[in-house]
C-alpha positions in Angstrom: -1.7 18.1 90.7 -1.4 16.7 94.4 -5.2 17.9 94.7 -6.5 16.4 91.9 -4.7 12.6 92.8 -6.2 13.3 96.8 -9.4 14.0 94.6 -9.0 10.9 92.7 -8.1 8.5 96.0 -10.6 9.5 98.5 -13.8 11.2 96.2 -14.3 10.0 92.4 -16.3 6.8 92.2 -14.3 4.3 90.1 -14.0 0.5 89.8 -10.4 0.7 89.7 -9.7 -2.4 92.0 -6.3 -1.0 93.8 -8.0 2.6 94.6 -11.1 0.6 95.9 -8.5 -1.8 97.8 -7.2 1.6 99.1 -10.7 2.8 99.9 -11.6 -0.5 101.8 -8.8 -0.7 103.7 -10.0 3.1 105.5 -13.5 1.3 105.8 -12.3 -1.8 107.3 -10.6 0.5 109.3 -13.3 1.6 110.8 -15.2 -1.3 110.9 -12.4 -2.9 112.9 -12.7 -0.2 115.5 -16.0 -1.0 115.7 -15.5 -4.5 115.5 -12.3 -4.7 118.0 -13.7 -2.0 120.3 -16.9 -3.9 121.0 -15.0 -7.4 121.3 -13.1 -5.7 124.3 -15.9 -3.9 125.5 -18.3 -7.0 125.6 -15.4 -9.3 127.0 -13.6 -7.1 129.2 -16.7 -5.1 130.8 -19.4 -6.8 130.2 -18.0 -10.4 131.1 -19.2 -11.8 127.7 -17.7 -14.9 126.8 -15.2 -13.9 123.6 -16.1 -16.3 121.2 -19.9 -14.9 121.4 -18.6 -11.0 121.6 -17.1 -11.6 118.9 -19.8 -12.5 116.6 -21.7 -10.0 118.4 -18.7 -7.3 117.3 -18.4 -9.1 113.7 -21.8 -9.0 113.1 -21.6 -4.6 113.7 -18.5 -4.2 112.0 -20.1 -5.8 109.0 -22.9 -3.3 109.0 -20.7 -0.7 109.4 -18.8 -1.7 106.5 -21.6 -2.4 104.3 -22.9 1.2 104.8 -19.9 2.7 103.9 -19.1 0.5 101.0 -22.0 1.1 99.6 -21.6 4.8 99.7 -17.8 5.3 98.8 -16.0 1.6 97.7 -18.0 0.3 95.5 -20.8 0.8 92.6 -24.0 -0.8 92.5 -23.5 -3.7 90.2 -27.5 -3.5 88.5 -27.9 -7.3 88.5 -29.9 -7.5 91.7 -32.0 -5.7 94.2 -30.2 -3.7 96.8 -31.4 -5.9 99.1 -30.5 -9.0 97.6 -27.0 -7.0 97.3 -27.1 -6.3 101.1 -27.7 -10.4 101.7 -25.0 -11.3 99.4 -22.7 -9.0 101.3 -23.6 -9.8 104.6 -23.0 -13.9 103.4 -19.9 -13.3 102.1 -19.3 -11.8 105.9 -20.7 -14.6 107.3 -18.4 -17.1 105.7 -15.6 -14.3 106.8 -17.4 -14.5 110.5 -16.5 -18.1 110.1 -13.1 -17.5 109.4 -12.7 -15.4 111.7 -14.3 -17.4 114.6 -12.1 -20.5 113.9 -8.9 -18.4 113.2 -9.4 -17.0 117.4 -10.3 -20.4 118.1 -7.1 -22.4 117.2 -5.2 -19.0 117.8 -6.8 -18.1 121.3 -7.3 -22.1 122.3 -5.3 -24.2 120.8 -2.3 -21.9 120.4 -3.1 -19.8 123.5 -2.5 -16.2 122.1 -4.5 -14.3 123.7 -7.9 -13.3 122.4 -7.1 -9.9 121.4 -3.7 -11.2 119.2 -5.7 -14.1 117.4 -8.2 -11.0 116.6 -5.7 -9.1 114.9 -4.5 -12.5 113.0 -7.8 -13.0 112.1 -8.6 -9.1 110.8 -5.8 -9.5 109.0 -6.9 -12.8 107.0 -10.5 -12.0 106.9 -9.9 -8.3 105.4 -8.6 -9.9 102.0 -11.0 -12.3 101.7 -14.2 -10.3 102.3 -12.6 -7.4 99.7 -11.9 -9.5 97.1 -14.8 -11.6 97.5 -17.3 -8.6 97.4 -14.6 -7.1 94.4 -15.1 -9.9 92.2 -18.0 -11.7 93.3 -20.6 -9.1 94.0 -19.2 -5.8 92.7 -18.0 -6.9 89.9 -19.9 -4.9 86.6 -18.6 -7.7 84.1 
C-alpha cells in the first residue's frame, strides 16, 4: 500500500496539480540550491555585485528547473514546439527574475535585510508564481 502511494508521488506521470505541486516543490528545491549556492558563491567569493549574481544564479536555477520539469513535473502540453515550450518557460521565469530582483531590492535596500534573507523572501514568493504560472498557463492540456 505505502509502496504503491511512494510509487504514485515521486514516479507515475499525472497532471494531478497537488502531486505536481509536490513534485515542484523537490525541483525547486534543487534549483534553489543551485540558485542560492551560486548567489553566495558569485557575491561572497567572486566579489560579484548581488544584484547581477543573482540574475546570473536565477538565470541557472531556471535551467535546472526546466530540465527537470520537463522530465518528471510536468507533460508536454502538444500545442507548441518544445522549443517554443522552453521560451515560454524560461518567460514566465523571466517575469519571476523580475520579481525576484525587485523583491532583494526593496528587501536588501530599502529594508536592509541582508541579501541572503531578501533571497529567501523572494524564493519563497517567486516559487508560487512560476508553478502555477507554468500549471495553468503552459502545462495546462485543457
Amino acid at each position: 500500500m505505502i509502496k504503491q502511494w511512494l510509487y504514485t508521488l515521486f514516479v507515475v506521470p499525472t497532471n494531478n496539480w497537488l502531486l505536481q505541486l509536490f513534485r515542484y516543490g523537490f525541483v525547486g528545491g534543487m534549483a534553489f540550491l543551485v540558485d542560492y549556492g551560486t548567489l553566495f558563491a558569485l557575491t561572497h567569493y567572486a566579489g560579484v555585485p548581488y544584484l547581477w549574481s543573482a540574475a546570473i544564479a536565477f538565470l541557472l536555477g531556471l535551467i535546472t528547473n526546466y530540465l527537470i520539469s520537463i522530465s518528471w513535473v510536468f507533460q508536454h502540453n502538444g500545442k507548441m514546439q518544445v522549443w517554443q515550450e522552453f521560451l515560454f518557460f524560461a518567460f514566465i521565469g523571466v517575469i519571476g527574475l523580475g520579481l525576484n530582483e525587485l523583491i532583494m531590492y526593496i528587501g536588501s535596500d530599502l529594508i536592509h535585510l541582508h541579501y541572503m534573507i531578501s533571497k529567501l523572501i523572494s524564493t519563497a514568493i517567486v516559487f508560487f508564481w512560476n508553478f502555477f504560472a507554468r500549471k495553468f498557463l503552459l502545462f495546462n492540456k485543457k
